[in-house]
N, C-alpha and C positions, 0 to 999 in steps of 0.2 A: 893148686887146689882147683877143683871141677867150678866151671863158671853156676852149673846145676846143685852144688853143694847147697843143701837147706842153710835160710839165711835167719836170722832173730830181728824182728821188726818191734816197735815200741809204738804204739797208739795212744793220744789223747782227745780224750771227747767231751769239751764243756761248753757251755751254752756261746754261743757266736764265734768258738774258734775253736777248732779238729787240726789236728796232726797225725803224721805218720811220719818216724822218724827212720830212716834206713841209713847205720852208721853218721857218717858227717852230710847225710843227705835226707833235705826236709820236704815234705808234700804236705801245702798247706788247704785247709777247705774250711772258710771264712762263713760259715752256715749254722743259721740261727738255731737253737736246738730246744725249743720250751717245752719239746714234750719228750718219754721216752722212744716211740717208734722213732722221732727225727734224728737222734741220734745214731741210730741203727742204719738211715739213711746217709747221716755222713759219713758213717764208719765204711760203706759200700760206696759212697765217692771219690775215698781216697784207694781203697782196694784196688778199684778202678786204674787210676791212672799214678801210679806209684813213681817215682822218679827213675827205678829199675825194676825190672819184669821180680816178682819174688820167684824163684823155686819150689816144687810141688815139697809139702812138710815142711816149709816156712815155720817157724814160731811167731805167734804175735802175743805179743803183754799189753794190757790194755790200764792204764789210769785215766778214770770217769772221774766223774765232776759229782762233789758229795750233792747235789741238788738230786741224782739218780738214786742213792741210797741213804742207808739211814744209820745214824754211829752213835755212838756216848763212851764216856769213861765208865770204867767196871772196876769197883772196888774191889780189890783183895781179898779171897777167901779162902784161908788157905784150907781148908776142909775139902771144896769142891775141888778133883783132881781128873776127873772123866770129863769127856766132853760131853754126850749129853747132860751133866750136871751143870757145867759149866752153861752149853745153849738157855737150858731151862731160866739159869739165874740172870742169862742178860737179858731175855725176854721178862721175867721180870722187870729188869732197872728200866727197859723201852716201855713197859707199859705204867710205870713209878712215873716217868716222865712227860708222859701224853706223847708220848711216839707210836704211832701204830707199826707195829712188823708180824704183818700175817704166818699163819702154817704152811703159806705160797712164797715165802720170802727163803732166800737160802743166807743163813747166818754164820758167820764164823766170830772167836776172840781169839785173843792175842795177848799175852802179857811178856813184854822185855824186858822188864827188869822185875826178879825176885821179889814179893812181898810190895811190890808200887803197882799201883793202879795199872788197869791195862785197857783195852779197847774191844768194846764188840760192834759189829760191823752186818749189815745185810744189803742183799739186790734181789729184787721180785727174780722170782726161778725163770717164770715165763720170759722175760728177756734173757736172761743168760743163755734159754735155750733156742730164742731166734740167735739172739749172736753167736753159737757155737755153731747152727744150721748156715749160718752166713759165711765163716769160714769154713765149713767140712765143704762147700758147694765147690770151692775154690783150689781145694785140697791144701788147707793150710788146717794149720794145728793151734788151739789157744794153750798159749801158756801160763795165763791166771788175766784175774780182773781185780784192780783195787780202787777203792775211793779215794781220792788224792788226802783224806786225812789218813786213811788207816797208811796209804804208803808212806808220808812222811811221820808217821807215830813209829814204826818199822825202821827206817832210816836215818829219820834226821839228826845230825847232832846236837847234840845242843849242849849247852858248856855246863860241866858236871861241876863247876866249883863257884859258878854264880847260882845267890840265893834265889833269884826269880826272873826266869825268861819266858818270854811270848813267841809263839809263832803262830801269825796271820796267814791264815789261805783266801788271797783277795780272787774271788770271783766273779763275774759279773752280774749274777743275782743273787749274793751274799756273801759274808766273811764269815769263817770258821776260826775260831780262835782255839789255841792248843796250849795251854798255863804251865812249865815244868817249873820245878824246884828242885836245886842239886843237882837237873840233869834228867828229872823222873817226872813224869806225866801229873799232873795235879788236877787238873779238870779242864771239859770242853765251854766251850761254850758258841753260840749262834747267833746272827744277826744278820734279817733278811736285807738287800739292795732292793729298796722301794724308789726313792727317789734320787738319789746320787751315794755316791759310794761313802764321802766325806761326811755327810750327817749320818750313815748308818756305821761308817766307823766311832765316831764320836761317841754317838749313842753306846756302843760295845765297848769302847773304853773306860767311858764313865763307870760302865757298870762294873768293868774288873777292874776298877782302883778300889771301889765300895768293895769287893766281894776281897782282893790281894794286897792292894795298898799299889807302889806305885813299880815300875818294873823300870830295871836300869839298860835291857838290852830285849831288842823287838825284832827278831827276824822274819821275812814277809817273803811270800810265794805267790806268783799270779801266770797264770798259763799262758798270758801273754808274752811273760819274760821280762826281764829285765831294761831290754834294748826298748821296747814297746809300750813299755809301763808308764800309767801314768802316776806320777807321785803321791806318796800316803802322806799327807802335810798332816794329816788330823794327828801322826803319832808325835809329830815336834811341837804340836800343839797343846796336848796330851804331858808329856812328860818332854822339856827340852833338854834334859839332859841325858835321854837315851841315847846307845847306842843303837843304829838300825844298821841289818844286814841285808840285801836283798837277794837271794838264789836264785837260779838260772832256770830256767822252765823242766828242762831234765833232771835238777838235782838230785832226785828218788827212783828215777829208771835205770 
């Protein structure tokens, strides 16, 4: 094969840790990300200096940190079958919910399983379209962007014959929580990292015992990874007779 052969490259951009993965080869850039232009900056630090040269029409897939966009669970309708029907009605549930997602925002949904809840999903246009202007400079090609919740709603497994599973997206300005039943999405839910991660877990637990009762299996995601992770003790605290699983930082690429 041509050393020049266009290659597929896997980008991660969450607040104080960026990646670029190229095959079993990782370029890390440890850069604080609180706004959205800085993340655009670390997306062009790793560009930069990649662990090998990419090839002109490269792919990059990019999973962002849901702090850049904005998601919720979407009920079931089974009437709505177009997709403008369908934009209309999640801009609904975002505005049902005090979510702001402007006419400048680009939205998609998504439902994987028939008749179960599914996810709608947005990122301001105006970013999309510096990050597409940052790669066309480079001559590389984007081959999608997802918020690390819509990619593991998409992906993840989750065990179809346990009644109630959790999956945490620990990030470092907030957990996303993702509630299945039977395997099938049940609802989101949010809690910002204000002051350490374990009381704003706490906090998010409490409140999905109140809202599910208690969960016998918790599986946890953090862009750091697993090797790097610092432990979620709030879930043993929580419920000690969970099972916890922990995923690898690529699970959903």
């Amino acid at each position: 094969m041509s050393l020049l052969w266009p290659d597929r490259v896997h980008v991660g951009l969450f607040s104080g840790h960026c990646w670029l993965q190229q095959g079993k080869a990782s370029t890390e850039a440890p850069i604080a990300c609180p706004q959205p232009d800085d993340y655009l900056l670390a997306l062009d630090a790793l560009l930069d200096k990649p662990s090998k040269a990419l090839p002109p029409g490269s792919r990059v897939a990019l999973t962002v940190s849901d702090g850049l966009a904005a998601s919720i669970a979407l009920p079931w309708q089974a009437e709505l079958t177009e997709t403008a029907e369908l934009e209309a009605y999640a801009r609904i549930c975002f505005e049902n919910a005090g979510i702001e997602v402007g006419a400048d925002w680009v939205l998609a949904t998504y439902f994987r399983h028939y008749g179960a809840q599914g996810l709608a999903y947005a990122l301001p246009a105006g970013w999309l379209e510096q990050l597409g202007a940052s790669l066309q400079r480079r001559g590389l090609r984007l081959q999608g962007v997802l918020p690390v919740s819509a990619a593991a709603y998409s992906l993840h497994a989750c065990p179809v014959k346990q009644t109630l599973s959790l999956l945490l997206l620990r990030e470092p300005t907030r957990i996303t929580a993702l509630v299945y039943v039977l395997g099938k999405l049940q609802a989101c839910d949010v809690e910002p990292v204000t002051r350490s991660e374990q009381e704003a877990g706490t906090r998010l637990l409490r409140r999905l015992s109140v809202q599910h009762g208690d969960f016998a299996r918790v599986d946890t995601w953090s862009p750091l990874g697993p090797e790097a992770d610092i432990p979620a003790r709030y879930i043993a605290a929580s419920w000690p007779t969970a099972e916890i699983r922990t995923f690898a930082r690529m699970a959903w690429c």
